[in-house]
C-alpha positions as CSV (number, residue, x, y, z in Angstrom):
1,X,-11.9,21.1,0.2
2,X,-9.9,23.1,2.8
3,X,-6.2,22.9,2.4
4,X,-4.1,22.1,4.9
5,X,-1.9,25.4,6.4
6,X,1.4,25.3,4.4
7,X,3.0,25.6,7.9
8,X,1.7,22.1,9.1
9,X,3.0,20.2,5.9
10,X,6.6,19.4,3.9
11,X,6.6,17.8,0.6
12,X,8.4,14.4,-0.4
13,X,9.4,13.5,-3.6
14,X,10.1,9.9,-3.9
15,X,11.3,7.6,-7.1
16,X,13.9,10.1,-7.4
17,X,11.8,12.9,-7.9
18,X,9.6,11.1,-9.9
19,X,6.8,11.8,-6.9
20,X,5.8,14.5,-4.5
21,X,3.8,13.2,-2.0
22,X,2.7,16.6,0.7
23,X,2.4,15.3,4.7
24,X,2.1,16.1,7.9
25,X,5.2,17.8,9.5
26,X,5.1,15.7,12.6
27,X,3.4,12.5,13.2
28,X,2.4,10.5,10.3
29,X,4.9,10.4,7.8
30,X,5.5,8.1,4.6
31,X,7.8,5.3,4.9
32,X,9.3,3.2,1.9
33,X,6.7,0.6,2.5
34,X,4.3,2.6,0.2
35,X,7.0,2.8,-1.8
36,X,8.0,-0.9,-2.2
37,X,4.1,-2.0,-1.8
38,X,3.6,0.3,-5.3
39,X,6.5,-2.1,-7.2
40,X,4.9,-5.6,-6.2
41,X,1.4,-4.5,-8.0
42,X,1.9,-6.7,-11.1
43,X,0.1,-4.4,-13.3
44,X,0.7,-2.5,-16.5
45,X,0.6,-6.2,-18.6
46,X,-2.7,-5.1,-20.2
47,X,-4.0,-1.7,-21.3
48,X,-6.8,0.2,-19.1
49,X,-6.6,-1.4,-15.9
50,X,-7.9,-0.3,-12.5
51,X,-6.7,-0.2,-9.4
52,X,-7.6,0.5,-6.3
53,X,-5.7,0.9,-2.8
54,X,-7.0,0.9,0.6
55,X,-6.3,3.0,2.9
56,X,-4.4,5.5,0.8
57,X,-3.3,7.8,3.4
58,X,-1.2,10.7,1.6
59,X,-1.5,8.9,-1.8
60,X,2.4,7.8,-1.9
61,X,1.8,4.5,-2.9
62,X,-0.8,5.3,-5.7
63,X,1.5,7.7,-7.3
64,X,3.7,5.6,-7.1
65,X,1.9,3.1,-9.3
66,X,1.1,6.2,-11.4
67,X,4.4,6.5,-12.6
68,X,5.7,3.3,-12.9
69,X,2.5,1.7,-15.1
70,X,1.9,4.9,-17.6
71,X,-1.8,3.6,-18.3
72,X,-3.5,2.4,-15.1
73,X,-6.1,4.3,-13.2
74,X,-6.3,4.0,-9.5
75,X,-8.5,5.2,-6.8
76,X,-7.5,5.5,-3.5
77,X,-9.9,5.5,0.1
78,X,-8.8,6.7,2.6
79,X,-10.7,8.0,5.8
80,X,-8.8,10.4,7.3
81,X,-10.4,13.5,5.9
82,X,-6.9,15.5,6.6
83,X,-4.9,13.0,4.5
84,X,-7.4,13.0,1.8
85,X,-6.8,16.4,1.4
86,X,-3.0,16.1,1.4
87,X,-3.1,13.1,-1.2
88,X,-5.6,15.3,-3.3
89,X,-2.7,17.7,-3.2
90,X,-0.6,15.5,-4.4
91,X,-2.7,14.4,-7.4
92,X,-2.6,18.0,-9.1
93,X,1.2,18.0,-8.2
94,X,1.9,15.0,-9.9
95,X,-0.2,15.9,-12.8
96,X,-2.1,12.9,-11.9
97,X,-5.6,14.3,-13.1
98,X,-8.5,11.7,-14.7
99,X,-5.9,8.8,-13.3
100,X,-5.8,8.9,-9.7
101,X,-9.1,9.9,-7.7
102,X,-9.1,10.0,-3.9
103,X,-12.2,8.9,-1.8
104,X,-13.5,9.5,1.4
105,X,-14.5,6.2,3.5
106,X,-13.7,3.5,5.1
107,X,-13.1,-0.3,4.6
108,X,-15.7,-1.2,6.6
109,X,-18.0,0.5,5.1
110,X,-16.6,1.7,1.4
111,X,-18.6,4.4,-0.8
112,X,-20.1,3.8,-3.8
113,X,-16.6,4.6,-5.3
114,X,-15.9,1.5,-4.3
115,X,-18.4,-0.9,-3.4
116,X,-20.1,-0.5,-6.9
117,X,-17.2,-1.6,-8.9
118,X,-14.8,-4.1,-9.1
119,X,-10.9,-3.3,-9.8
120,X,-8.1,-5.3,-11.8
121,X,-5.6,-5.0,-8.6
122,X,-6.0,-3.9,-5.1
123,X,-3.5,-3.1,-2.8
124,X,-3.0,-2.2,0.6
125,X,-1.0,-1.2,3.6
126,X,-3.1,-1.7,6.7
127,X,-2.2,-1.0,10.4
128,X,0.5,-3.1,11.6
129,X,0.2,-3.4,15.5
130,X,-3.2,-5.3,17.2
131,X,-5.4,-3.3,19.5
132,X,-3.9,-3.3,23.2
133,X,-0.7,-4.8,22.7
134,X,1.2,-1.5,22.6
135,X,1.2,2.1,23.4
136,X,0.0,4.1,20.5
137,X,1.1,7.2,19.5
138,X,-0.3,10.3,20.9
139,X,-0.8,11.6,17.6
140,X,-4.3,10.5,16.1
141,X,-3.1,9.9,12.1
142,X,-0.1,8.4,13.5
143,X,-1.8,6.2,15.9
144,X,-4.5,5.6,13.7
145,X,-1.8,3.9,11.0
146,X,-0.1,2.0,12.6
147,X,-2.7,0.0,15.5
148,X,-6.0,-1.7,14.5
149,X,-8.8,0.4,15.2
150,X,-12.5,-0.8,14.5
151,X,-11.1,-2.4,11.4
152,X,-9.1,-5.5,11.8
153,X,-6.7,-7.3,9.7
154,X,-9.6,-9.7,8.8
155,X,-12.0,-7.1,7.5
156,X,-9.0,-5.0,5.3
157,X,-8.3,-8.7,3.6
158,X,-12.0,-8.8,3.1
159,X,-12.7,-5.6,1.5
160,X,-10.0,-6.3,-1.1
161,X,-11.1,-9.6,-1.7
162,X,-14.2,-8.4,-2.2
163,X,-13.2,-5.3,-4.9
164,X,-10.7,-7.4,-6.8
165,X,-12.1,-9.0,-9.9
166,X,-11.6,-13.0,-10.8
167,X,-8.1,-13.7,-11.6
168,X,-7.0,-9.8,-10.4
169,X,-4.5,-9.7,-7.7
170,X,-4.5,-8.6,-4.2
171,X,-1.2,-7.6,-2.9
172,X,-0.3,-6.7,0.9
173,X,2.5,-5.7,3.0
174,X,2.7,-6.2,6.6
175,X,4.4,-7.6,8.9
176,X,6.6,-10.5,8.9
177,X,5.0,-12.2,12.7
178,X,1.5,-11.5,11.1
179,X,2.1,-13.9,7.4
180,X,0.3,-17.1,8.8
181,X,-2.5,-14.9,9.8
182,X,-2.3,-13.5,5.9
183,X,-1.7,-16.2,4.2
184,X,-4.6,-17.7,6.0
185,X,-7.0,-15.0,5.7
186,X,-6.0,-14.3,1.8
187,X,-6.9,-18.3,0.9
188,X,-10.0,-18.2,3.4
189,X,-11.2,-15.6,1.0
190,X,-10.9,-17.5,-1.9
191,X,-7.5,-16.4,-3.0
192,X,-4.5,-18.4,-4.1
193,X,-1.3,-18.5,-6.2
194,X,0.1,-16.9,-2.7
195,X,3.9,-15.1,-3.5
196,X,5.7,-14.4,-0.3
197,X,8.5,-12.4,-0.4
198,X,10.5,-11.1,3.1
199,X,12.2,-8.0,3.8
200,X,15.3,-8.0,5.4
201,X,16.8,-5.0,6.7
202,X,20.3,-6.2,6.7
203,X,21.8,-9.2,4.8
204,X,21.3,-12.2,7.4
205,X,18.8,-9.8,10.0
206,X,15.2,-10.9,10.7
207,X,12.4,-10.0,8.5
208,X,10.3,-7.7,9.9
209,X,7.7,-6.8,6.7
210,X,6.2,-9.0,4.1
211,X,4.9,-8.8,0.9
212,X,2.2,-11.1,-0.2
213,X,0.2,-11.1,-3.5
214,X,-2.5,-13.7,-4.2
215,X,-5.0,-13.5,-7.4
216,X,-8.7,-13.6,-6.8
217,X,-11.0,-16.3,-6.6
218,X,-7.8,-18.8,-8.0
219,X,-8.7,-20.9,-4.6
220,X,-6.0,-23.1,-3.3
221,X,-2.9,-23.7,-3.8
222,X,1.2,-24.2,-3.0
223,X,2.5,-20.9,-1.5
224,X,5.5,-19.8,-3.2
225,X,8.6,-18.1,-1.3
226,X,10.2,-15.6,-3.1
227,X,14.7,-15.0,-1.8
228,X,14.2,-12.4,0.5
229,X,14.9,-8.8,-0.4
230,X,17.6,-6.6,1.1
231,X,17.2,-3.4,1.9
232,X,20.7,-2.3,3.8
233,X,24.2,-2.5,3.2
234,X,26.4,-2.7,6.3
235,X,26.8,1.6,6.2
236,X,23.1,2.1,6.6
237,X,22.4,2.3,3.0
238,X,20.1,0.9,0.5
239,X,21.2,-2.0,-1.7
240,X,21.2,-1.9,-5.2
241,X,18.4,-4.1,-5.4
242,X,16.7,-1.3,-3.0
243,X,17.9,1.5,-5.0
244,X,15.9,-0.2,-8.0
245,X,12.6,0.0,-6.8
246,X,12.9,2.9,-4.8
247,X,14.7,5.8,-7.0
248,X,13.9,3.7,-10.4
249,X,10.7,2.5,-9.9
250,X,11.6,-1.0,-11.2
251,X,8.9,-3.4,-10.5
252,X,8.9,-6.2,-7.5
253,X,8.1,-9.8,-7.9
């Protein structure tokens, strides 16, 4: 594996120092969506589980489930053969050794990692913006993030519906003009118990990200609507709802 030069990356620590997470200096960079995506995974209420997120990018959002559940394994794919690198980085830093493996591939075709197996969660973080309806960034990890490439939003809720095991949970975030289009796609895939739950930026602001966790093969059912969650306080910053998940690692839902 070839490292990254030291000049081209900057370590995060996250949970309050809980985490590092190494990234690229410009360009793609962690948000707290990994973050808050990590606390809505309702493991660590049996011993041994398995989890597995898709496109892991640095690995933020598996060590983040790393710490908070002390017993779970989780293997992340990612494609981008730069970030896999980073988030393999970030395994030795965190001590995460034996629990968290990082793969190379892609949802569209996963390795055998992956497509052999089956996992007691999955959770993902796919790319936010459809193909065409906005100017992508110039950078290619950046751009390749955030707008649907070859993989759409269809085939992402597919591969996890496909490695989750009956009765495990699939859990998403994404955003909040896109939930009919997850909702829809999670039950057309055999998924149900559906838990919504909106982000607000600002007490009485617009959602713009969702959460939304379904359990596998439960088939239909009543969605329910979590209160939304506040992120800001008037000054800018986090609530102390916020602060719980994301210096504490409390968990979400």
């Amino acid at each position: 594996m070839t490292r990254p030069h030291a000049a081209a990356i900057t370590e995060t620590k996250l949970l309050g120092g809980r985490v590092t997470t190494f990234q690229p200096a410009t360009g793609y960079r962690t948000a707290i969506d990994a973050v808050l995506l990590a606390a809505a995974v309702p493991a660590g209420k049996r011993a041994g589980e398995h989890a597995l997120e898709l496109g892991t990018g640095v690995g933020a959002a598996a060590f983040c489930l790393a710490a908070r559940v002390g017993d779970i394994t989780v293997t992340g794919l990612e494609r981008a053969t730069e970030l896999v690198a980073l988030a393999r980085m970030g395994v030795r830093a965190n001590g995460f050794e034996g629990r968290v493996e990082i793969v190379t591939g892609d949802v569209l075709a996963p390795p055998e990692a992956v497509s052999a197996r089956t996992f007691d969660h999955v959770f993902l973080n796919p790319p936010y913006v459809l193909a065409g309806t906005s100017n992508p960034s110039p950078d290619p990890l950046k751009a390749a993030a955030t707008v649907e490439g070859a993989a759409k939003l269809a085939d992402w809720l597919g591969c996890a519906a496909g490695a989750c095991k009956p009765g495990g949970s699939v859990t998403v975030i994404h955003l909040f003009e896109r939930l009919d289009e997850l909702t829809d796609g999670l039950a057309a895939r055999g998924l149900g118990a559906l838990e919504v739950l909106a982000l607000l930026p600002k007490a009485g602001g617009r959602a713009k990200r969702v959460i939304v966790r379904a359990r596998a093969h439960d088939g239909p059912g009543a969605i329910t609507t979590h209160p939304p969650l506040v992120l800001h306080v008037a000054d800018g910053g986090f609530t102390e709802a916020a602060e719980r998940l994301l210096r504490h690692a409390e968990s979400l839902l």
